[in-house]
Structures are given as C-alpha cells and as structure tokens.
N, C-alpha and C positions, 0 to 999 in steps of 0.2 A: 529169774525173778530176783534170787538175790544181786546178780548184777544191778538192778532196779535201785535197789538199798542201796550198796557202794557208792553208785553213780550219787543216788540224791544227796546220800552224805558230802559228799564232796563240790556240789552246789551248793551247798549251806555252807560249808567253811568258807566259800569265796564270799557269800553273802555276811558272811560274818564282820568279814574287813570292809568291804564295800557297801553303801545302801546300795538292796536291788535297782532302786529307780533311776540310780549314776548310773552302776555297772550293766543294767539289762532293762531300761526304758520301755515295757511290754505296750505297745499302744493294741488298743481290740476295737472293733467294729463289725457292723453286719453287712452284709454282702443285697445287693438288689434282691436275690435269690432267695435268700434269710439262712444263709450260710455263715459260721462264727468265723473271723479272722484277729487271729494275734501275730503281730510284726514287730521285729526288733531292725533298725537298722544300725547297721555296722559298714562302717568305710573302711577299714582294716585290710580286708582283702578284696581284690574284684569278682568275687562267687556272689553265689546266692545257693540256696537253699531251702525249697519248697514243700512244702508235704499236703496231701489231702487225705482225711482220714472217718469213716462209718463207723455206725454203731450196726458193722455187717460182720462180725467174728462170730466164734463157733457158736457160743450163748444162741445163735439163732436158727441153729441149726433145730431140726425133730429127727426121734431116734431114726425112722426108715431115712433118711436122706442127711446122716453124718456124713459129714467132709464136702455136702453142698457150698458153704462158706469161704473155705478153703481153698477146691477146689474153681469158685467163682472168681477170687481176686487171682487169682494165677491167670485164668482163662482171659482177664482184662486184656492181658497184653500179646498176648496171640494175635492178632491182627485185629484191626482198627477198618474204621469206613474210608478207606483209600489205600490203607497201606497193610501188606503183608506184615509177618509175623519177622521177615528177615527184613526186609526194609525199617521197621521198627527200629530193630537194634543196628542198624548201617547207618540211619541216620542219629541217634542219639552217639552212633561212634565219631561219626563226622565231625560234631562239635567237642568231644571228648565232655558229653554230659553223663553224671552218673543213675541211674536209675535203680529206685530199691524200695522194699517194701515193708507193713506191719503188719502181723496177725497175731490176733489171743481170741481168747474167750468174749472180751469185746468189741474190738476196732481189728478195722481192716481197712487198707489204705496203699498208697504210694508214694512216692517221695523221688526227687529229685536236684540233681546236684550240677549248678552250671557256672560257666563264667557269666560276668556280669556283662559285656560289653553286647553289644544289641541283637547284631547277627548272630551268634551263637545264643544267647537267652533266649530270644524269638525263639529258632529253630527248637530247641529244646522245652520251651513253652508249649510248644505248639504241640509236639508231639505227648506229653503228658498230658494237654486239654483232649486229644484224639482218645486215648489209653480212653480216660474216665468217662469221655460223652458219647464215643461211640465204638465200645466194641461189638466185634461183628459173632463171635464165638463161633469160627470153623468148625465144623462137627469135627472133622479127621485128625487138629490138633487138640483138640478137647479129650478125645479118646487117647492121642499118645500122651495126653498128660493123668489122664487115671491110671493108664497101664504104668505109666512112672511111678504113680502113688502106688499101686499095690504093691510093686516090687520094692518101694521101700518099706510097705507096712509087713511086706512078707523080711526084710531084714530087721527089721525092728524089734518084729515078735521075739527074735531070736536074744535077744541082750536082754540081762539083768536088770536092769537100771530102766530101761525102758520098760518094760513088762512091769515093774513094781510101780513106775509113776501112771502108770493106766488104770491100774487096779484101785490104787490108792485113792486115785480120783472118782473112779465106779463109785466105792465103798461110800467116798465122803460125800459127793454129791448127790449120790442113788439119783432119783425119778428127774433132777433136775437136769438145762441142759447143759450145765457145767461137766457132768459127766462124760458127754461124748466123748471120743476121740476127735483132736481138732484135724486130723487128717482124715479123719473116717473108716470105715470098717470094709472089707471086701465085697461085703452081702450089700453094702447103702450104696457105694460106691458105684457100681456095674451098673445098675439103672436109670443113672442119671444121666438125663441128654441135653441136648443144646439149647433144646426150650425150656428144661428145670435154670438152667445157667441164667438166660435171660430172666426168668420169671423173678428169681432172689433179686439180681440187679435193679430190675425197675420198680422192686421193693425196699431195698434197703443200701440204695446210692442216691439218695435223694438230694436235689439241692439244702432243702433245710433243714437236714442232716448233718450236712458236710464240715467240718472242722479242717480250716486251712494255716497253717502255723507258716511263717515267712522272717529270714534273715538274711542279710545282707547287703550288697553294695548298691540299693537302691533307693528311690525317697520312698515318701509316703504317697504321694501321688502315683508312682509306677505301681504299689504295691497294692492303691483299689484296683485299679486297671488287670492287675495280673490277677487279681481274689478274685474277680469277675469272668474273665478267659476261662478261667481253671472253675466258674461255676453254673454261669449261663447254661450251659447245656447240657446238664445232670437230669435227670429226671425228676417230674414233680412231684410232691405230694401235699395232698390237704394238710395232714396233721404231722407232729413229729413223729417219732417210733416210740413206741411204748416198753415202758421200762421191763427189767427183763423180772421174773417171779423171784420172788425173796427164797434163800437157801436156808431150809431150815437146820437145826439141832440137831446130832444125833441123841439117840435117845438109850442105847445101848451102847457096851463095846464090842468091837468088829475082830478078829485075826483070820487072815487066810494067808497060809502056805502055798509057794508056786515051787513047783520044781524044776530045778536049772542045775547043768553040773560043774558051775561057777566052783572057783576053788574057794569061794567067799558067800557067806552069806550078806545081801541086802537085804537093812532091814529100815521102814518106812512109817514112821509114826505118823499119824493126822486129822486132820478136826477142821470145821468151820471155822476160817479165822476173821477177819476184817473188810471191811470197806471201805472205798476210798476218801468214804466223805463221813466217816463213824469216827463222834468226838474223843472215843480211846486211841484214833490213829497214832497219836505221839509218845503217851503213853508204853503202849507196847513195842514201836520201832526201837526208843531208847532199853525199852526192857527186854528187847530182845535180841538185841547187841552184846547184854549182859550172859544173856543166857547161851545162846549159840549161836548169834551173828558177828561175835568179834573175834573169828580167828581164836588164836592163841590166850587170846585176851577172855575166854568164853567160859563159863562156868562147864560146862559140856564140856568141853577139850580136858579141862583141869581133872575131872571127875574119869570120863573115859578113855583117854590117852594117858596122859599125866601121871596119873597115879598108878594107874591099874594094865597100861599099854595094849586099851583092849581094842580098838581101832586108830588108823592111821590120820582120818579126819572124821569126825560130828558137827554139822550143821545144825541148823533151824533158821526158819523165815517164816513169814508175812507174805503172802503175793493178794495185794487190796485191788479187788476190780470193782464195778458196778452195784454186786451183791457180793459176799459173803464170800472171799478167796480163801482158797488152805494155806492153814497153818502146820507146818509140816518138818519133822525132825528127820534126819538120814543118818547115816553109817553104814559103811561095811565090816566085817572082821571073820576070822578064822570060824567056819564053820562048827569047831567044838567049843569055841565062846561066844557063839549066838546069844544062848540064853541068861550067861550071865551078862554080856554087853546089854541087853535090851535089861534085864532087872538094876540094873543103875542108871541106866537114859531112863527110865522111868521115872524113878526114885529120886532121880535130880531133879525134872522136870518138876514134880510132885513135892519137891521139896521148895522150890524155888515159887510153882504158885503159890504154894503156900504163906511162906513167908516173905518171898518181894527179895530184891536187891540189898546187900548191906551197904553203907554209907561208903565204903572204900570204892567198891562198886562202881556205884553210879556216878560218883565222881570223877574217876577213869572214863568211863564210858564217854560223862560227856566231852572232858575233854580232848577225846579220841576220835568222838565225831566232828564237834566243832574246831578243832587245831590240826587233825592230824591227817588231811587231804591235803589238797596242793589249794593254792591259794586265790587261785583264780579259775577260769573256766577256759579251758584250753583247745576248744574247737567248736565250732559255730553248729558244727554236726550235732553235740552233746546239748545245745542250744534249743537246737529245732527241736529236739526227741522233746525234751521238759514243756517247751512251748505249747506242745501236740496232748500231752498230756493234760498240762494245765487248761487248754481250752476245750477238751475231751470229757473232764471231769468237772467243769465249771471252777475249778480251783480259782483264790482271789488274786489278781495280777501281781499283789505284793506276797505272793508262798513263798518265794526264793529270801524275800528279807525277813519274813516271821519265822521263816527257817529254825534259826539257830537260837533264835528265840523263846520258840517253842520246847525246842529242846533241854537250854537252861531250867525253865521254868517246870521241867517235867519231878514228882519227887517222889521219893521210895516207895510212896502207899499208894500214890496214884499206877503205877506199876502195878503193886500188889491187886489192886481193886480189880484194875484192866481184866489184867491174866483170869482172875479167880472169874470176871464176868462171861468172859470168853471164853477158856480153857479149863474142862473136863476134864483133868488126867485119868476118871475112871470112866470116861464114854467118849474114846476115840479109837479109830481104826489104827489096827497095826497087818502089815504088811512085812511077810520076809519073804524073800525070794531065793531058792537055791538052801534055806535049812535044814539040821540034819533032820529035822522031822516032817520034812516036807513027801507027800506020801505021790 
C-alpha cells in the first residue's frame, strides 16, 4: 500500500508539468454489457495493455469460506473451455504476451500485456477473453492450488511481519470482512470445491461489474471492439454488486502480544483510516507524508531513529479502499526498547494529531510531492494500474491534473482537523509481535 502513495505521488508530479488531458487524454464509455471502459491511446510503443477488473476481492468473502476470492481468481486460469491449463500458458508464450493479475480487499481481475501488431494481439486477446468467460475449474488443479495456499499459509504463520499484519487486521476490522485473511485460513480453505469456485464467479464477474482500463498502440475504434471481446461473455446480472458494509470505529484500545523468537520486536499500530472517495483523502495523504510517509523527511524517523536510534525504519500509511482501510504505523527494534520505541511512536503520533503540521512542514512536504518524482510517467504499465483504479472507484477523468492541485491547496489545519477526525490515538490497536513480554 505504501507503494500506492509513491507511485500516485509521482503521477501528480508529471501532471504537475503537463495538463492531464495533453499528457494522458482518458476517454471512458460503456460497454453493450454495461461494463465501464477507460482508454488511453498512445502510438509510442506497439504494445498494449489491458486489464479487466471485479469488485470480487476478499471484502467478499464470509468468515467459513475465507480465501474463496482468492482462491477463485487464481482458479480462472487453470484451464479454459478449450484449452488446458498448459496450453493457456504455451500459447500466451507463443506471442511473448504477458499475463498478470489484481487482488485486495476489493478488485480482483487480470491483466495483460501484448504487442500490438494483429496476429499476436488477437491471439493474446483471445486467450484472456477464454480466462474471464469461460473457466472450466478442473477439480484436480483447484485442489493442487489449495494445497499450494496452505503450505504457504503454513510458511507464513511462521514470520513476524506476517503474523502482526493479520492480527492487526483481525483487531481493526473485527466482525467485518476486511478482516479475513485474503488467502484464507486452513479450516475455510479444505472445503471448498469446484462448485463454491463457480458459484462466486457467476456472482461476482459480472459483465456490469467489469472495469476494463486499456492503453496503447490502438484507435478508439479497435478499443470498443476489444472492451466488447473482453466482455460479451461475462456473466450477467440484473443489478450491480452492492456495496460492501461500512467499517465501523473502534471504540476502545486493543494490545495483543504474539510470541516469536524474532531477535526483534514487531510492533503494529492501527485504526480505521480512509476511504477512497472521503473528502479528507487529501488532507491526510499530505499529512501523512509529514508524519511517517516521507522517509527521512518524516516526523516518525526524526523522533525514533534520529534522535533516540530506537529503530532502523518507522513508517505510517493510509491504504483507502471502498470503506474504511487501516491506518497503520510499523517498526521494529531491539527487543529491550520495545517499550520505550512504542512510548514515543505514540507520543509523536499524539503529538502531531494534536497539533497538525508546522509551516516548515508542510511546505517541504508539498514540495516533495509535487517536484520531487520524476517528471513524467515512465511506463504504460504504471498507466494501466491508475486507469483501473480511477474507473474502479469512479474517480473524475481529470484526478491525475487536480492532482497536485489538490495538494498545494491542502493547509496546516485542514491536516489537523483530518487526523483529530480520524485518528484516535487513545482507541486504536497495537500489535507486537516477538516482545519481551509477550507470554
């Protein structure tokens, strides 16, 4: 997720120099199907660059049948109505097309990366319209693909880091299904069969569901053509999918102790933070640059490295999904400065809602976001991802030029307001994993 942050920062700097509507002309339309399409065409290179993408992530999973979601988009590409699961990938090697996928909490999809020239586009086409319209889900590879999942949830358990962002998540989301695990658990996992697989797909792959994002060496004319291939034959549904249940507040604070014999304690602050479409979005990304998202530049860093050399790195982010994503602080550090690392991440934190950004601050900041990326947008890939996003979340075609706009316009108290709206520093979960008093 922080990745998320970087990357968009550095879309905004390019839009900063450029109007979006030179630099990244988004045209959108709907599909026969009532499928959304956002297309950018670019003659630059002879690729292209497709993606199709659900509101089928983990968000829709229920507790007995975590990792259903998960486990569903994987299963797509297991074999097709014609084609085995190795014919899939022999022929997508043939064209040298790339194939690749999305999962969170919300979206679940696939994506593909071709030349543009006909004969390979087709082919490549062809075989990602198969993926999405008609997987066959082989019982036998659907099973070696759980057994894959357990044995990585049986390595998983095993690591720090991992085991605290599970917990973390338990804690902050409780009853909701933000909670799950997006890989799912051993106990949900085992009972799911080939008819659960179908049963989610022809639930939640719907054509008028579908968000198809497209860039590259094609018109606009190829591009209804192809938004149609890639949606004719989704499954139908009467209505769209309904939103997912709002994340409420905690209402207390949380701490649980895991034990691990880490030479380090992990420790995991976090709270209910944002949404994608919540008018503090701006607000808080700028204030949270300040606080623990700018590296070096971080009030976190300054406080617990800096001064006091009590961890290596301190973060905080924002991950904004549909409802209500965690806002969430990390570190690690020596075991006998657990307790004082976490009494000044605190303390900072609680300092900073309190009183917002000082004027040096936020000046840096913005500077830091809107100047100090690279200048332009450096691959068609990083293109698609935003496209997918922006027509996933309804975002307005011109985000990438109000960009940095927004940013400027953001100021000390609108910060302050954000944070104090949001952010509980006396009712949020804390999470160490591996402390000395972890029993």
């Amino acid at each position: 997720m922080h990745g998320f942050w970087v990357a968009t920062a550095a879309l905004a700097c390019a839009a900063a120099v450029l109007p979006a509507h030179a630099m990244l002309p988004i045209q959108h339309w709907q599909t026969s199907t009532g499928a959304q399409v956002y297309f950018v065409e670019s003659r630059d290179l002879p690729m292209l660059d497709v993606s199709v993408e659900f509101p089928a992530g983990s968000g829709r999973d229920k507790p007995n049948t975590s990792g259903l979601a998960a486990l569903t988009l994987r299963a797509l590409r297991l074999g097709t109505d014609g084609l085995s699961e190795d014919e899939v990938s022999r022929h997508l090697a043939d064209v040298g097309a790339n194939l690749g996928s999305t999962f969170d909490y919300d979206r679940a999809g696939y994506s593909i990366r071709t030349l543009s020239s006909e004969a390979e586009m087709a082919q490549a086409l062809d075989i990602l319209a198969r993926i999405l319209q008609s997987p066959t889900f082989p019982a036998d590879s659907v099973e070696r693909e759980k057994l894959r999942t357990l044995a990585g949830l049986r390595e998983a358990d095993a690591k720090p880091d991992a085991m605290g962002g599970r917990e973390l998540a338990r804690l902050v989301f409780r009853d909701h299904p933000y909670a799950l695990r997006q890989s799912g658990e051993k106990d949900t996992l085992a009972p799911l069969t080939r008819a659960d697989l179908a049963g989610f797909y022809a639930t939640h792959y719907a054509a008028r569901d579908a968000v198809v994002a497209m860039i590259g060496d094609v018109s606009r004319e190829r591009a209804e053509l192809i938004a149609e291939q890639l949606t004719q034959g989704l499954p139908k549904a009467a209505m769209l999918q309904p939103a997912l249940p709002a994340v409420a507040a905690l209402s207390d604070p949380v701490v649980s102790e895991l034990v691990h014999p880490s030479a380090q304690a992990h420790i995991y602050l976090g709270a209910p933070g944002v949404k994608r479409s919540d008018a503090d979005y701006f607000p808080l990304w700028v204030g949270n640059y300040i606080l623990g998202g700018g590296g070096f530049n971080s009030r976190l860093t300054a406080e617990v490295r800096e001064k006091r050399g009590l961890s290596y790195s301190v973060y905080s982010y924002f991950s904004p999904y549909e409802q209500l994503g965690t806002f969430q602080v990390g570190l690690q550090t020596r075991k006998d400065q657990a307790d004082e690392a976490l009494r000044v991440t605190r303390a900072t934190l609680a300092q900073f809602i309190a009183e917002g950004p000082t004027a040096k601050e936020l000046e840096g900041a913005k500077q830091n976001i809107v100047g100090g990326f690279p200048l332009r947008i450096d691959s068609n890939r990083k293109i698609l991802d935003y496209l997918a996003v922006i027509g996933f979340y309804r975002l307005p075609l011109d985000y990438l030029e109000q960009f940095p706009i927004q940013v400027q316009a953001v100021t000390a108290e609108q910060i302050r307001e954000a944070f104090a709206r949001r952010i509980d520093p006396d009712k949020m979960v804390t999470v160490i994993v591996g402390g000395a008093h972890a029993k």
